[in-house]
SEVOLO-132318 format. One line per field, with one value per residue (C-alpha): residue number from 1; x, y, z. Coordinates in nm, 2 decimals, decimal comma, m for minus. Example, Ala and Ser with C-alpha at 12.3 -4.5 7.8 and 13.67 -1.06 7.14 Angstrom:
k c(1	2)
x c(1,23	1,37)
y c(m0,45	m0,11)
z c(0,78	0,71)
***
This chain:
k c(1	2	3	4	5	6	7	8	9	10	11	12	13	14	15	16	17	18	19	20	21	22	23	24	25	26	27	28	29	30	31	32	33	34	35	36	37	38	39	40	41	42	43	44	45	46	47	48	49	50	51	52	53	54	55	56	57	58	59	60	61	62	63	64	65	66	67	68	69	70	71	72	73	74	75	76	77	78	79	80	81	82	83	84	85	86	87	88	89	90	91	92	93	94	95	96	97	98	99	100	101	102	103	104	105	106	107	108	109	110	111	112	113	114	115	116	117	118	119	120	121	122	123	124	125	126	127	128	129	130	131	132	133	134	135	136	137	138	139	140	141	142	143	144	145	146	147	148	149	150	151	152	153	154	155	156	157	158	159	160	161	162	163	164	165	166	167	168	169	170	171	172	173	174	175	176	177	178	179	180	181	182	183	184	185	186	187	188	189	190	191	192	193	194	195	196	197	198	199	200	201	202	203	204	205	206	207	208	209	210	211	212	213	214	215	216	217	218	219	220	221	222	223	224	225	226	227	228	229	230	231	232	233	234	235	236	237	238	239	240	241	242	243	244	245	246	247	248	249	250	251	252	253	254	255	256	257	258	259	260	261	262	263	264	265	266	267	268	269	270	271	272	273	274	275	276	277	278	279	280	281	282	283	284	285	286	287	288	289	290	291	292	293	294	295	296	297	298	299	300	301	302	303	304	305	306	307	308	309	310	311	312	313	314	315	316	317	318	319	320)
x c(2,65	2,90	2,61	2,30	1,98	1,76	1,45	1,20	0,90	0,62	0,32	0,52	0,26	0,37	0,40	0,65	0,84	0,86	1,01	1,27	1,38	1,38	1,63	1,85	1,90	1,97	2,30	2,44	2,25	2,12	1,76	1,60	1,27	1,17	0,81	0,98	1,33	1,39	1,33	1,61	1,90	2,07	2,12	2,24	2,59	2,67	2,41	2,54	2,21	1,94	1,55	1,39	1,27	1,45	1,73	1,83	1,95	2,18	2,39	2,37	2,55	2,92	2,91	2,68	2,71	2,36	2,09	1,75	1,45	1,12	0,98	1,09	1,19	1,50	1,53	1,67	1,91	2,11	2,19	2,56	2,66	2,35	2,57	2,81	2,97	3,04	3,08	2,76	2,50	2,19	1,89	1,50	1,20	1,06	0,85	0,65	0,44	0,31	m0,06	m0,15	m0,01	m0,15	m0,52	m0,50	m0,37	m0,69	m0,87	m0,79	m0,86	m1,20	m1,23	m1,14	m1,34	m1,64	m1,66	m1,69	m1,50	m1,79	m2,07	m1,93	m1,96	m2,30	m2,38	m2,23	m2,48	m2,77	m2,78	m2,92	m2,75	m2,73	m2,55	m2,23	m2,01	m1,79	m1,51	m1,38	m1,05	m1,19	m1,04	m0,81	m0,50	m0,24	0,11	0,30	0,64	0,82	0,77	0,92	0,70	0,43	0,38	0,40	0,11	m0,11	m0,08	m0,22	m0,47	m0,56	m0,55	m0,90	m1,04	m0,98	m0,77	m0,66	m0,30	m0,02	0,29	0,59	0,87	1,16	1,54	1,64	1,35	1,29	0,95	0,88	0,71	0,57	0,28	0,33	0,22	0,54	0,79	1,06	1,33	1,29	1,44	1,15	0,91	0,78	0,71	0,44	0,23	0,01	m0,16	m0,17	m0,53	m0,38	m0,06	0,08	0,40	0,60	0,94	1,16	1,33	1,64	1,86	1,78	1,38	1,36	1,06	1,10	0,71	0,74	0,57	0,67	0,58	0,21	0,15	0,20	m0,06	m0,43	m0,69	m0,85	m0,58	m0,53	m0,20	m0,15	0,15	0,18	0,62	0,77	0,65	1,00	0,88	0,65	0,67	0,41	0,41	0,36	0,11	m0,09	m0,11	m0,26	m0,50	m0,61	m0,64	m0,87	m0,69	m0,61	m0,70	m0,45	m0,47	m0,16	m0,09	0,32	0,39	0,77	0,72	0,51	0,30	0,11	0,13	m0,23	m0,18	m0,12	m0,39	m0,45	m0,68	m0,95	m0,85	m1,19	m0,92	m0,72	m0,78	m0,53	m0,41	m0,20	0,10	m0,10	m0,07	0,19	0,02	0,25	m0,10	m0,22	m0,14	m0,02	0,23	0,40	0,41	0,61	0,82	0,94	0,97	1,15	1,39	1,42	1,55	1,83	1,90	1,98	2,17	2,37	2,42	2,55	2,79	2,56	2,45	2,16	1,86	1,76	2,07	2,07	2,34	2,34	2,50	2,19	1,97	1,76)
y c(m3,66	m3,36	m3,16	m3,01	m2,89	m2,60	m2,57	m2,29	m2,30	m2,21	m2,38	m2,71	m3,01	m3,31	m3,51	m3,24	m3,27	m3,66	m3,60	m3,33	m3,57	m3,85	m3,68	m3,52	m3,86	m4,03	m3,77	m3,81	m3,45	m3,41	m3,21	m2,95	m2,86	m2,53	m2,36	m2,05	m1,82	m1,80	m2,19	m2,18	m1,97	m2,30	m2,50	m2,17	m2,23	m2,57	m2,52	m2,60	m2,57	m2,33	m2,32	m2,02	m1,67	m1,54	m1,33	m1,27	m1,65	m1,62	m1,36	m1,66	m1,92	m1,91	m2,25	m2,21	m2,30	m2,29	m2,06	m2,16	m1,91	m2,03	m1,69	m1,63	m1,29	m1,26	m0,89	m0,88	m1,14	m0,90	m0,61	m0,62	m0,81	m1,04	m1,35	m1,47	m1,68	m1,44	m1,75	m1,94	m1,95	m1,85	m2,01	m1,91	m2,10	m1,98	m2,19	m2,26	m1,98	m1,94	m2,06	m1,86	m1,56	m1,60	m1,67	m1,35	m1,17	m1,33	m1,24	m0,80	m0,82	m0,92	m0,71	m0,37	m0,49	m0,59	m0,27	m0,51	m0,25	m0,05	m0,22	m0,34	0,03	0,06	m0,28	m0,16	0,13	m0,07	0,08	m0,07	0,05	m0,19	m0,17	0,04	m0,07	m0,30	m0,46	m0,79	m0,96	m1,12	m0,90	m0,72	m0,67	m0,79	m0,71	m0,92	m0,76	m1,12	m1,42	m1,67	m1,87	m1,63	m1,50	m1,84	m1,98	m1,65	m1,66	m1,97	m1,87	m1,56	m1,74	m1,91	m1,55	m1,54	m1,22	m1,09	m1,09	m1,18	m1,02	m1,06	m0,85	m1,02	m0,97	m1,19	m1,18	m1,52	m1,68	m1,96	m2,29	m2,09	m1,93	m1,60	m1,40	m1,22	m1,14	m0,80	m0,72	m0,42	m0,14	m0,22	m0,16	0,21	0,09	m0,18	0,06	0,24	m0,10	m0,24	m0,23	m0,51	m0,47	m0,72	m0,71	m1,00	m0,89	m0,91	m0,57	m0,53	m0,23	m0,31	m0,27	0,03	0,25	0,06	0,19	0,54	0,90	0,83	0,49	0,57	0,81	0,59	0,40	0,44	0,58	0,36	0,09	m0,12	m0,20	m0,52	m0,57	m0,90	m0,86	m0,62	m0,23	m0,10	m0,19	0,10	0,45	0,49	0,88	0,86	0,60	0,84	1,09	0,91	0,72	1,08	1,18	0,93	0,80	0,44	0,15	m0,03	m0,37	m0,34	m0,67	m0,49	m0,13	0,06	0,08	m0,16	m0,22	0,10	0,40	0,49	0,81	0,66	0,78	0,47	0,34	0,59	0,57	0,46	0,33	0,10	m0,26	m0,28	m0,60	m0,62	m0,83	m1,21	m1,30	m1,55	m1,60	m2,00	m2,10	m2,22	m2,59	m2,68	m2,38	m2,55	m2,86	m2,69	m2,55	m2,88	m3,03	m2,78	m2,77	m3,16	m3,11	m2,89	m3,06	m3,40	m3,14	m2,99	m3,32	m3,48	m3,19	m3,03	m2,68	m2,59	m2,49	m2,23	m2,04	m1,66	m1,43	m1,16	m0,94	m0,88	m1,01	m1,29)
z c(2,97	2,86	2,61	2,73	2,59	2,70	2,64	2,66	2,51	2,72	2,48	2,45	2,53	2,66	2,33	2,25	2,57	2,52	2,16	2,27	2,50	2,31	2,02	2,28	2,45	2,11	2,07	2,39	2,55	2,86	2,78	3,04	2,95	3,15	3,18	3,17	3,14	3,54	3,56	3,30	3,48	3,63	3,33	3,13	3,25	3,05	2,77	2,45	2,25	2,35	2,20	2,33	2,23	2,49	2,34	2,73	2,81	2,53	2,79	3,07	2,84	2,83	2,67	2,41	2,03	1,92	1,99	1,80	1,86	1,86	1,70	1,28	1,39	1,54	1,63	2,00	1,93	1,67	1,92	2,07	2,35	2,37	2,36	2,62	2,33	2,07	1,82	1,92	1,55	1,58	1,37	1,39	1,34	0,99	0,83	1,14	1,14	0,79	0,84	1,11	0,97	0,64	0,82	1,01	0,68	0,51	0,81	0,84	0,43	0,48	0,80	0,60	0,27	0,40	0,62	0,94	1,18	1,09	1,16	1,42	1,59	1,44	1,65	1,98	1,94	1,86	1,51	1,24	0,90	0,59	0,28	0,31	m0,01	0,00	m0,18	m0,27	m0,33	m0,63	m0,91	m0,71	m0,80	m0,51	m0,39	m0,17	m0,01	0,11	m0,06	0,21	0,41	0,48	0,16	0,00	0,22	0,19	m0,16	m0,21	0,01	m0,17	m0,48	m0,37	m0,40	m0,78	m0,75	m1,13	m1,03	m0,72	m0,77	m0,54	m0,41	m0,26	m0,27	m0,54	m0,82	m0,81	m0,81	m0,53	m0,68	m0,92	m0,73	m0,83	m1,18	m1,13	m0,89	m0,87	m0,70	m0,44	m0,68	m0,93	m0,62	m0,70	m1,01	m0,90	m0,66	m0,90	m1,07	m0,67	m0,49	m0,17	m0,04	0,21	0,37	0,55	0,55	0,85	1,04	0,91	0,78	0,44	0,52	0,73	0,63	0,27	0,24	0,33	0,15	m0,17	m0,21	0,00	m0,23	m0,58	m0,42	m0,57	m0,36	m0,13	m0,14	0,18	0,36	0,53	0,76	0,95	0,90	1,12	1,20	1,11	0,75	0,73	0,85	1,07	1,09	0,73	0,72	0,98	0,78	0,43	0,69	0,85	0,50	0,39	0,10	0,20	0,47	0,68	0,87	1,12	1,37	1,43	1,52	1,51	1,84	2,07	2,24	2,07	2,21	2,42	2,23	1,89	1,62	1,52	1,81	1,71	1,28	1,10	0,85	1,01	1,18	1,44	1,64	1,88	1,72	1,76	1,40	1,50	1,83	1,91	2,09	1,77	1,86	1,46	1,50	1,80	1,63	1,33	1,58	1,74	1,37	1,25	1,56	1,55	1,18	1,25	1,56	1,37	1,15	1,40	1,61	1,25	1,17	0,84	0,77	0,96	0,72	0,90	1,04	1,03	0,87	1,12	0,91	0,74	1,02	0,82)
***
């Protein structure tokens, strides 16, 4: 056989092994299905299709056309010099991680609302203190930077809650199925905080995001607002964030950071403000998000194999 596939993908079970195998053997490719990136290194040399996270096996492949990460975010694989073959496309695996995301968005909303962080620390203590207001998404008014995948599946899942309104921000203006009461384009952001109580953001890292949600748009924010970020930390300007949340004007529920892992000396350990996680929102143990994975890969693989467009190939001019 003259093509080869490598995988790595370290949560693969072997029902998703068997189907790799299956597809690659169907187009003529010889399929190497590794536990991890140093089991790897010997097939790197003729792979002409890679699936793996790993933005450093792209650097091992001379040979290589196609590089499909496992992870929606493709952040490493953007920097200069990553691949060997300059002309290899890359594609990601968005779409495959939008119900565990949007559970864990779900999840640090009712955390924050509900005060749970709190009595949590009242618990550890052996405290017993009842009734410290809380909140409810039912009524709230809701914000959602992205409207991709993520934002498609938390919204319907918000939308259970009986919110008064879901607005959307994403490039274009344009309103996904439907599921949103309204959606703007970024310059109309600023205009959008002051009537916002829940913002969530699931946009990706690139040029055009950095520090999108900085001191000005914080501060258009009404008091006691809460900030959701499951996207990427580059999003938001951390420093700035700090300060409103050592302030006591607003709440935050962070799973990504500008810089991980978190610094030990970060404030935000010790803020009463903020629910922090450390970046498992799109944990790929979740069993049904491996299984999107493969599908998703096995779609664009029939794609590539059949000479069509891949559906989920990144411009990384603009990095999504």
């Amino acid at each position: 056989m003259s093509h080869s596939l490598v995988v790595v993908v370290p949560e693969l079970r072997a029902e998703h092994s068997a189907r790799l195998q299956k597809a690659a053997a169907r187009f003529g490719f010889e399929c190497h299905i590794c536990s991890n990136s140093a089991q790897s290194r010997r097939f790197l040399p003729e792979a002409e299709v890679i699936l793996s996270a790993d933005h450093s096996l792209a650097g091992h492949a001379p040979k290589l056309k196609w590089m499909c990460s496992h992870f929606a975010g493709v952040d490493p694989f953007l920097k200069e010099g990553v691949f060997a073959s300059p002309e290899a496309i890359l594609s990601n695996s968005s779409g495959a991680y939008g119900v565990t995301l949007s559970e864990h968005i779900v999840m640090l909303l009712l955390e924050i609302l509900r005060r749970n962080p709190e009595y949590q620390r009242n618990i550890q203590k052996r405290t017993w203190i009842r009734r410290l207001p809380i909140r409810s998404i039912y009524g709230s008014r809701i914000l959602m930077l992205g409207t991709g995948d993520i934002g498609q599946e938390a919204c319907r899942r918000l939308r259970a809650f009986e919110p008064s309104v879901i607005k959307g921000v994403n490039l274009h203006g344009i309103n996904p199925g439907n599921l949103f009461d309204q959606v703007q384009t970024p310059e109309k952001l600023d205009s959008l905080l002051a009537d916002t109580d829940l913002m969530i953001i699931s946009l990706p890292g690139t040029k055009a995001t950095f520090h999108l949600i900085s001191t000005p748009q914080l501060r258009l924010l009404p008091d006691h607002a809460v900030i959701i970020n499951v996207g990427r930390g580059t999003v938001l300007d951390q420093a700035a964030l700090e300060e409103e949340l050592q302030n006591g004007r607003l709440y935050a529920g962070l799973d990504v950071f500008e810089n991980e892992p978190l610094s030990a000396e970060s404030v935000l350990w010790d803020s009463p403000r903020a629910v922090i996680t450390p970046h498992v929102a799109g944990d790929t143990s979740l069993p049904h998000t491996v299984d999107r994975i493969v599908n998703l890969f096995l779609e664009d693989f029939e794609n590539y194999c059949t000479g069509k467009s891949l559906l989920r190939q990144i411009d990384r001019s603009i990095g999504y």
